[in-house]
NUBAKE-478523 format. One record per atom (N, C-alpha, C): residue number from 0; atom name; y, x, z. Coordinates in steps of 0.1 Angstrom, whole numbers. Atoms other than C-alpha are relative to their C-alpha. Example, Ala and Ser with C-alpha at 12.3 -4.5 7.8 and 13.67 -1.06 7.14 Angstrom:
<recs>
0|N|-12|9|0
0|CA|-45|123|78
0|C|12|9|0
1|N|-11|-9|0
1|CA|-11|137|71
1|C|11|-8|8
</recs>
This chain:
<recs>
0|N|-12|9|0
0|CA|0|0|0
0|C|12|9|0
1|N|-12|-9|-2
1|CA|32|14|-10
1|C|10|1|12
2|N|-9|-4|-15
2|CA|55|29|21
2|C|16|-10|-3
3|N|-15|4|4
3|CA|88|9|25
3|C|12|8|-5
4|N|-10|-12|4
4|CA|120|24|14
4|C|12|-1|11
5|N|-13|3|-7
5|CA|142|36|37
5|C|13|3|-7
6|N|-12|-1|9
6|CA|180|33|26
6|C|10|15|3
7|N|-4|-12|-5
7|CA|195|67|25
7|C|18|-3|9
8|N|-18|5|-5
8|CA|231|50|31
8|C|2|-9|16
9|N|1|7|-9
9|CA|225|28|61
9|C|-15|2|9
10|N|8|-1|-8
10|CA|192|37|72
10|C|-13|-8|4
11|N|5|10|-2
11|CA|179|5|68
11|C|-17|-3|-8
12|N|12|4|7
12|CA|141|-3|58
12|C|4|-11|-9
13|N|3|9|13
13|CA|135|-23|26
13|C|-14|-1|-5
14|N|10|-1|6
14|CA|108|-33|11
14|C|-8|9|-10
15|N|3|-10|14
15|CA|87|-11|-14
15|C|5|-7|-14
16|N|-7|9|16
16|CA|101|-18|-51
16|C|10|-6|1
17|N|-10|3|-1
17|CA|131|-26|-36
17|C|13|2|-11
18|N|-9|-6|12
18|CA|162|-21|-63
18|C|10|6|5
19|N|-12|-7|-11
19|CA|189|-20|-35
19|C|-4|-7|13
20|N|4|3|-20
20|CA|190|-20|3
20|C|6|-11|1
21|N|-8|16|-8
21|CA|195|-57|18
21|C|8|1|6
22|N|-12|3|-11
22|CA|216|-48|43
22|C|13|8|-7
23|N|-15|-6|6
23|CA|244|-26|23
23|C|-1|0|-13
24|N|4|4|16
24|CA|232|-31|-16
24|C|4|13|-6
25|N|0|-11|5
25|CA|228|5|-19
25|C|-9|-4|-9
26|N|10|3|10
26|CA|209|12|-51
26|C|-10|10|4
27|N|11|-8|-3
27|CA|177|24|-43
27|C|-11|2|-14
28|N|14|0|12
28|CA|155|22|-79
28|C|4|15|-6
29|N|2|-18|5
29|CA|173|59|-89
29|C|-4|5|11
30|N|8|-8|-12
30|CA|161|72|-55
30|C|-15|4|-4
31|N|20|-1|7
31|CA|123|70|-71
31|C|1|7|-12
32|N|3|-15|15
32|CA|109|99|-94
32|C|-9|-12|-8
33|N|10|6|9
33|CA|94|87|-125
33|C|-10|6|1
34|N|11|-7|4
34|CA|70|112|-119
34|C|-9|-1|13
35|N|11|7|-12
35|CA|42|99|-89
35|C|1|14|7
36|N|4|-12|-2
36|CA|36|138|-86
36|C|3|6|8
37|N|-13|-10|-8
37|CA|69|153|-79
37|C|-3|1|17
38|N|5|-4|-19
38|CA|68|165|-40
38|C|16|-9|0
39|N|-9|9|-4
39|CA|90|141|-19
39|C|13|9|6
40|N|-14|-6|-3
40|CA|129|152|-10
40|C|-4|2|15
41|N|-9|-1|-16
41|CA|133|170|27
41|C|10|3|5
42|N|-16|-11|-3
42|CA|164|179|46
42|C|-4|12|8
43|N|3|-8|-7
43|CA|143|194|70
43|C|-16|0|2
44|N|12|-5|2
44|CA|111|212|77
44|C|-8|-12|11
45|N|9|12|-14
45|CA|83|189|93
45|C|-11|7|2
46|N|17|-10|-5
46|CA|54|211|116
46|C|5|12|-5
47|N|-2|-11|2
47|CA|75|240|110
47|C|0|9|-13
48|N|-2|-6|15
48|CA|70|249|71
48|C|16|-3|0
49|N|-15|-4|7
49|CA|104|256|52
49|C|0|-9|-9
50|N|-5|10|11
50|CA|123|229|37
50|C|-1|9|-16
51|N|1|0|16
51|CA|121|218|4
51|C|12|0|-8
52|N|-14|4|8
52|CA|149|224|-22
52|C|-1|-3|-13
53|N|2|7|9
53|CA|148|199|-51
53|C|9|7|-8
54|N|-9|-5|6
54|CA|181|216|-66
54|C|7|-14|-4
55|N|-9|9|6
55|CA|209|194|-81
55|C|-6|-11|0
56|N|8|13|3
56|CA|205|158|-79
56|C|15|-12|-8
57|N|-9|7|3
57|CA|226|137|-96
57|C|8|-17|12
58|N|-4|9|-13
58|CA|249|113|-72
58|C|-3|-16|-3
59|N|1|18|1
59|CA|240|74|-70
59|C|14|-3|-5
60|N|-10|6|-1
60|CA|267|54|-81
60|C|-1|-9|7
61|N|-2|8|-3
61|CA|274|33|-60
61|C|4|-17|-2
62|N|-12|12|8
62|CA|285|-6|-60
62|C|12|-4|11
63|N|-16|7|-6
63|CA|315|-23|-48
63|C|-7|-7|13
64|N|6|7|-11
64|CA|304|-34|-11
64|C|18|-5|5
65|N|-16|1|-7
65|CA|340|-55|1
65|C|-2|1|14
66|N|4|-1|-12
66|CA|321|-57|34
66|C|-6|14|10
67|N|5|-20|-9
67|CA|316|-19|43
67|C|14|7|-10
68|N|-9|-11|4
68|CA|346|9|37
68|C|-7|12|3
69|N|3|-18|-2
69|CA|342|45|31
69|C|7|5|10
70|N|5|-8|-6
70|CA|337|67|54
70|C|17|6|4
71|N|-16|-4|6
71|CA|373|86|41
71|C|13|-11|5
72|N|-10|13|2
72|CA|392|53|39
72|C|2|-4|11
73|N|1|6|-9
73|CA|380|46|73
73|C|11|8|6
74|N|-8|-11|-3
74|CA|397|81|84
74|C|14|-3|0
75|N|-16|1|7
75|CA|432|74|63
75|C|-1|-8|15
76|N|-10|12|-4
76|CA|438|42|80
76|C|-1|7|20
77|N|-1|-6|-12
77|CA|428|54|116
77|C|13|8|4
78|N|-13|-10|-3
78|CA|452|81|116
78|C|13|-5|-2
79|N|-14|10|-1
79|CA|481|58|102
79|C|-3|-12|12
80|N|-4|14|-13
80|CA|472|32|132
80|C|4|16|9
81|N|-5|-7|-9
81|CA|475|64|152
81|C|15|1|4
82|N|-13|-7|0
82|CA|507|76|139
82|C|10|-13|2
83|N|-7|9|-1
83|CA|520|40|140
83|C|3|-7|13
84|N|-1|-5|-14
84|CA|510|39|178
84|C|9|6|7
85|N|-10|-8|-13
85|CA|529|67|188
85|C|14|-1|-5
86|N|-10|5|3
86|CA|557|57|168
86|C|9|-8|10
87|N|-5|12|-10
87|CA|560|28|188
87|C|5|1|10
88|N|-4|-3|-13
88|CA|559|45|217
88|C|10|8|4
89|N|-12|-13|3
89|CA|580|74|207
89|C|16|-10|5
90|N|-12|8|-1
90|CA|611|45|202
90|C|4|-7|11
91|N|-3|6|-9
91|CA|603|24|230
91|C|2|9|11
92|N|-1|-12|-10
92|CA|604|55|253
92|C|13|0|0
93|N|-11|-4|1
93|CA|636|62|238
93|C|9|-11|2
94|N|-8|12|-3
94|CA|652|26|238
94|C|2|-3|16
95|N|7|0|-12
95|CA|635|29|275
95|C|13|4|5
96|N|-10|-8|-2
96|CA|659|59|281
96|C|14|-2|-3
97|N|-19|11|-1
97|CA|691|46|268
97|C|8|-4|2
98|N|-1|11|-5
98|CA|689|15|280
98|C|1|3|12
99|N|4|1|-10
99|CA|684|31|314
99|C|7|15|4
100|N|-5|-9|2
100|CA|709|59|307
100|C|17|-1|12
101|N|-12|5|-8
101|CA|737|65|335
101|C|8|1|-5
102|N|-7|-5|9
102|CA|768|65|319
102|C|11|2|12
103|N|-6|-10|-10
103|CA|794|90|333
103|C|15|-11|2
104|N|-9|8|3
104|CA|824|65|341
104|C|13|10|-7
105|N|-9|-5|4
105|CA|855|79|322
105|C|-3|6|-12
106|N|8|-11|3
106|CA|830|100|300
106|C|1|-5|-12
107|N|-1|-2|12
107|CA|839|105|261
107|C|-14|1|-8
108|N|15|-4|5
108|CA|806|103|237
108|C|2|12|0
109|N|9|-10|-1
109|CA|803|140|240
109|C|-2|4|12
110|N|3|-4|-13
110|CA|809|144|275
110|C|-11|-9|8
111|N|10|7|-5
111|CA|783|114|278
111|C|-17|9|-4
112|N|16|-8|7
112|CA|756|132|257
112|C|0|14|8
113|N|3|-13|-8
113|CA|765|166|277
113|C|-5|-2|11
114|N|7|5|-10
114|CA|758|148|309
114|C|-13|-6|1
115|N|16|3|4
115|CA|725|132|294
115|C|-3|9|-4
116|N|9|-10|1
116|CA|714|161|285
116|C|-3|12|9
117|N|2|-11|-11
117|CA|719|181|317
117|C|-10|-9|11
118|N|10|8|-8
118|CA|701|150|335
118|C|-13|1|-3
119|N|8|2|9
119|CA|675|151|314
119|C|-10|12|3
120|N|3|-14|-2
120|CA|670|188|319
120|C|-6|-1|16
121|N|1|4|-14
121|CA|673|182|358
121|C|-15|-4|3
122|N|12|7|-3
122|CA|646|158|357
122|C|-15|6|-3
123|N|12|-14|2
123|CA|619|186|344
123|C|3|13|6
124|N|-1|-13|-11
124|CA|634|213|367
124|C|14|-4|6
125|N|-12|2|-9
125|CA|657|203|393
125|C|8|14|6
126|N|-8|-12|-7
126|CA|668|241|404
126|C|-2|8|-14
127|N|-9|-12|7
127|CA|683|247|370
127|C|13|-1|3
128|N|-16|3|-1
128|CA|716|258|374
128|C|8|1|-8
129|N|-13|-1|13
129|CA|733|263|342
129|C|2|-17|-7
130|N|1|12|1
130|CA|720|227|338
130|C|11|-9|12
131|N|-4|8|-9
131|CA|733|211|373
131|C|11|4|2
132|N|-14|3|2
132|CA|767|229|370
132|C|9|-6|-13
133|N|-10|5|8
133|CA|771|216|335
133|C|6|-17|4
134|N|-4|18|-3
134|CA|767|178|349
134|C|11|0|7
135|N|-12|2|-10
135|CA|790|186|378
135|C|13|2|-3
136|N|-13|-7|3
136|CA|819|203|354
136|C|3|-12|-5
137|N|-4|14|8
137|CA|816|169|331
137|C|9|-11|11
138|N|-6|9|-10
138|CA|820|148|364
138|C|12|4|6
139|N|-8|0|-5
139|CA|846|168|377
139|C|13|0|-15
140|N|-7|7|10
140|CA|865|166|342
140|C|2|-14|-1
141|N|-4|11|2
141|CA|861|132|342
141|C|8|-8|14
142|N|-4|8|-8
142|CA|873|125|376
142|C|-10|-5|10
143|N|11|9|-5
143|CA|843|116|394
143|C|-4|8|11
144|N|-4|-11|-11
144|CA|853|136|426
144|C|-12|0|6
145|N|12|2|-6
145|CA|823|125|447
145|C|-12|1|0
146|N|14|-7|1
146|CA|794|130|428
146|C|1|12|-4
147|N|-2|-12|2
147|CA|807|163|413
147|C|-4|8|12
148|N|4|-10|-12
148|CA|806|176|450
148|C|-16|2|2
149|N|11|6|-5
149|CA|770|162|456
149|C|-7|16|-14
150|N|5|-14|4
150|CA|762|189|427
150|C|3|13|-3
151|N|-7|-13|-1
151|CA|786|215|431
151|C|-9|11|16
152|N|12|-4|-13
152|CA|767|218|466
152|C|-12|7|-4
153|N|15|-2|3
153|CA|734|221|451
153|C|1|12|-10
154|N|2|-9|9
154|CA|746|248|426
154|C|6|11|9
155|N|-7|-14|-2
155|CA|763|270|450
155|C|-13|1|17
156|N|14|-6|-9
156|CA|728|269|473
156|C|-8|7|-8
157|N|7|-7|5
157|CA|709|280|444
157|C|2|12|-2
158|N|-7|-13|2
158|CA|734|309|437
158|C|13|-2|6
159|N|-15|-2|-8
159|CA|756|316|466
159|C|11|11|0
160|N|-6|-11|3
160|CA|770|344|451
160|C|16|-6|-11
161|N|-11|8|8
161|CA|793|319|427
161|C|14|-2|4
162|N|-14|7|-6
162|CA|829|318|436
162|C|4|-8|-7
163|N|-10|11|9
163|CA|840|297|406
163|C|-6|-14|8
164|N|3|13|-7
164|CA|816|270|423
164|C|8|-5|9
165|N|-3|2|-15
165|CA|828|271|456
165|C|18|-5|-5
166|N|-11|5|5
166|CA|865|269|439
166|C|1|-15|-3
167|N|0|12|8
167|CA|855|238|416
167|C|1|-10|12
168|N|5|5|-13
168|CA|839|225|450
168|C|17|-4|5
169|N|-17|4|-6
169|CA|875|228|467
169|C|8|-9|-9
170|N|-16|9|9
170|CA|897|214|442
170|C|-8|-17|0
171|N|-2|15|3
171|CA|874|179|439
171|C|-1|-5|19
172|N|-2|6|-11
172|CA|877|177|478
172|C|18|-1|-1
173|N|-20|9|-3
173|CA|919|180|473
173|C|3|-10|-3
174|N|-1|11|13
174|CA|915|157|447
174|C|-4|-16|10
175|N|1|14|-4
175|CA|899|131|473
175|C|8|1|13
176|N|-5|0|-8
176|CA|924|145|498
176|C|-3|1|12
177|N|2|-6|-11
177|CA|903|163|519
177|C|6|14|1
178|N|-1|-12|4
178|CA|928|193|521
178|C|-5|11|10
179|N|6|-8|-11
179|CA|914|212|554
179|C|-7|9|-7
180|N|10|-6|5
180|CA|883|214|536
180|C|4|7|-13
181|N|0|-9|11
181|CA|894|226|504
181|C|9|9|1
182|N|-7|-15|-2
182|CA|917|254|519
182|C|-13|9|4
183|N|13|-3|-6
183|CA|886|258|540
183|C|-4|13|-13
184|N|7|-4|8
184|CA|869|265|506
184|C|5|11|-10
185|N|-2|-10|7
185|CA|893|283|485
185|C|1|16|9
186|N|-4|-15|-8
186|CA|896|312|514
186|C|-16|4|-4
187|N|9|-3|4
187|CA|859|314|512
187|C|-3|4|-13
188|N|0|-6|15
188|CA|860|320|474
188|C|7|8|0
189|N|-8|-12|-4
189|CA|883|346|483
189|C|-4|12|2
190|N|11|-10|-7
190|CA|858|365|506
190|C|-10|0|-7
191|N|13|-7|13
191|CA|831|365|477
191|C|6|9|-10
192|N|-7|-7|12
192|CA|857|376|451
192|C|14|5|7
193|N|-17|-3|-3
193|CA|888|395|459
193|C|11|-2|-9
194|N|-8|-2|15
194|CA|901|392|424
194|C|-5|-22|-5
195|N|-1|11|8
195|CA|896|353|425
195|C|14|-1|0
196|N|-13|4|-1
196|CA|928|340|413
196|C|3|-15|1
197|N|-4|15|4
197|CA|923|302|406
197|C|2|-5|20
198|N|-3|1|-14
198|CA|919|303|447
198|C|8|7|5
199|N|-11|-4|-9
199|CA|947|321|455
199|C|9|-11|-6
200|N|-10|9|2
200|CA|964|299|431
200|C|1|-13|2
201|N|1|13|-7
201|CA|952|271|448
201|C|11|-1|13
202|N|-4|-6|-15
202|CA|961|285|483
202|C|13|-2|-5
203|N|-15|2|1
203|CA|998|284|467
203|C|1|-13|0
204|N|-2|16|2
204|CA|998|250|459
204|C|0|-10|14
205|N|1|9|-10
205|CA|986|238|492
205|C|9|6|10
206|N|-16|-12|-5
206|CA|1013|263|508
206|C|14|-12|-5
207|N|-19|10|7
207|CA|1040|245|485
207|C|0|-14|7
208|N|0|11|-5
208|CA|1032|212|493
208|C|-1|-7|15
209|N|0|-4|-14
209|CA|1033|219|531
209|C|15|4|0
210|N|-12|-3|0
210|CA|1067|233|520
210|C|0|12|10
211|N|0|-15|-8
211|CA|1057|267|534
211|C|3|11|-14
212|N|-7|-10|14
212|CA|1079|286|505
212|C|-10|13|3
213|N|7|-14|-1
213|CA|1068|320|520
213|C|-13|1|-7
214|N|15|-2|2
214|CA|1035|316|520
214|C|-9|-4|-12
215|N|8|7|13
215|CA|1031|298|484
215|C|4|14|-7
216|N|-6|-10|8
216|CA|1053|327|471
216|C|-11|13|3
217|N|6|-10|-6
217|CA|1030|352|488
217|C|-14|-4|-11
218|N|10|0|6
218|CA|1000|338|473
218|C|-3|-3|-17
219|N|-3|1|16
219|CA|1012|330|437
219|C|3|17|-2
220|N|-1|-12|7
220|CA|1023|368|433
220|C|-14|8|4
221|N|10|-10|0
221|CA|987|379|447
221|C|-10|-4|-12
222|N|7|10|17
222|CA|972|351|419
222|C|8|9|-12
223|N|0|-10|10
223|CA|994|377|395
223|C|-2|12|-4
224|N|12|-11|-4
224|CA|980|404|407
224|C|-12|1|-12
225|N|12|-4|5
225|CA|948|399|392
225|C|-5|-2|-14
226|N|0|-2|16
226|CA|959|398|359
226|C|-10|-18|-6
227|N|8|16|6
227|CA|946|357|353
227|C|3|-4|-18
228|N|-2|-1|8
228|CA|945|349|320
228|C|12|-7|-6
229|N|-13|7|4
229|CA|977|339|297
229|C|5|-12|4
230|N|-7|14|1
230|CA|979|304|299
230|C|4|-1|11
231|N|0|0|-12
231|CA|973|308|337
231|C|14|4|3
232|N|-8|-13|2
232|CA|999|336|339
232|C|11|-10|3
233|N|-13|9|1
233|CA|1024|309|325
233|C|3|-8|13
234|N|2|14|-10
234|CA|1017|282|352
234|C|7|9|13
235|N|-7|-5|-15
235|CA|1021|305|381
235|C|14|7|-2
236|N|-17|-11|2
236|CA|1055|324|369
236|C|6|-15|4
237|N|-10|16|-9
237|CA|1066|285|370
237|C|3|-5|16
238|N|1|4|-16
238|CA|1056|277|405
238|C|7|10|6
239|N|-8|-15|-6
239|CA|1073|313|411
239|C|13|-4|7
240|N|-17|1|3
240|CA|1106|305|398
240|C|4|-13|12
241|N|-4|14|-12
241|CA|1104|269|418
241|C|-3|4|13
242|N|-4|-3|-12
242|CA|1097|285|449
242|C|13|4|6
243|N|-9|-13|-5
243|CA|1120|310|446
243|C|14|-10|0
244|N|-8|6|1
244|CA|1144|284|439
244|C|5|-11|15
245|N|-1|4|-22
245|CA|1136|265|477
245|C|4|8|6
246|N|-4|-10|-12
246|CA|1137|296|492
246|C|14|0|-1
247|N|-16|-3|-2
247|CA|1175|298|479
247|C|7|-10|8
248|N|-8|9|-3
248|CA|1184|263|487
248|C|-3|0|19
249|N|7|-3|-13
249|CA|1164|271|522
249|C|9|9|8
250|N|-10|-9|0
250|CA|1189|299|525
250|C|14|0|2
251|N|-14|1|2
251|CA|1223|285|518
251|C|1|-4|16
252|N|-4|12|-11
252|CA|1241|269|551
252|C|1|-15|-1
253|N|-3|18|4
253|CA|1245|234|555
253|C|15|-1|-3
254|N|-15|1|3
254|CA|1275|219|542
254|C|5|-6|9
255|N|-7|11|-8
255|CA|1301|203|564
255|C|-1|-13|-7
</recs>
């Protein structure tokens, strides 16, 4: 009795003299030698002899099955559900972020995007600091005295060696009119740097406005001392001249 055929495409038994497989309508009638003789196809050795190699075989054609895809085709589309997956997710991540994006009050779209992208940074390494002083410079440009401090703090723990910090630091405490503390702070940026000048030229200012002439005058010509740069330069020769100008009126007698 002739052996069934199995379907080389699905695997599936068929009857002998089958034409094509029932279950996938492979063609099975070119699978069969015309010749009874020929030795049967192996892939592999059975009881240990050495496969058989038939040489070149010509490939089945296939038929049109609409209820089975190739193999390939199945591949393509997989990989576009993939990529169409992470797409999705890619956007909604991002709409996620956005939408959920703090926005700096005062904050110009690029000083918004500089501040989102120092948070950003933060949030995968919280003790960077070229990151958490750029957020703090945005905030203290925009005015946003209070949280500026909250990371001016945190950058002048990671590197206490910073006077410009400790400066910045002072000026958004004058700014909310704590001046104690920000004399406090610019003396301390003083004693890191001897050549700071934006804290001596602070130290004048809070001098002046105290109406302690001497003492603004004193500290504005040690701020030109250290050679500050031009534009600076300008600023304090002004505050010079206007001292020097109290001190005269400070000077005259009273009138009858």
């Amino acid at each position: 009795m002739p052996d069934p055929i199995r379907c080389p495409d699905c695997g599936a038994m068929n009857e002998p003299g089958a034409e094509a497989c029932a279950q996938c309508n492979f063609p099975l009638a070119e699978r069969r030698s015309s010749d009874p003789s020929a030795p049967p196809i192996a892939s592999s050795p059975e009881g240990g002899g050495p496969a058989f190699d038939p040489g070149p075989r010509p490939v089945p054609r296939r038929r049109p099955r609409p209820d089975a895809m190739e193999p390939v085709q199945m591949q393509l589309w997989l990989f576009a559900g993939i990529a169409v997956v992470l797409g999705i997710v890619y956007f909604a991540a991002q709409g996620f972020w956005h939408s959920n994006a703090r926005p700096v009050e005062g904050a110009g779209p690029e000083q918004q995007q500089r501040a989102d992208l120092a948070r950003q940074t933060l949030e995968k390494d919280s003790t960077n600091l070229a990151a958490r002083i750029e957020l703090a410079n945005v905030l203290y440009d925009t005015g946003n005295w209070s949280e500026a401090i909250v990371h001016y703090k945190t950058a002048a723990r990671l590197d206490p060696t910073r006077s410009t910090t400790v400066v910045d630091l002072g000026v958004c405490y004058y700014n909310l009119s704590a001046v104690a503390t920000a004399e406090s702070l610019f003396h301390r940026a003083i004693a890191m740097d001897s050549h700071q000048a934006v804290a001596m030229f602070n130290l004048g200012i809070i001098a002046e406005t105290r109406e302690r002439w001497e003492e603004a005058l004193a500290q504005y010509r040690h701020a030109l001392e250290m050679s500050p740069p031009e534009a600076m330069r300008r600023v304090i020769e002004d505050h010079v001249e206007t001292v020097k100008a109290k001190l005269a009126d400070a000077s005259q007698p009273p009138r009858r």
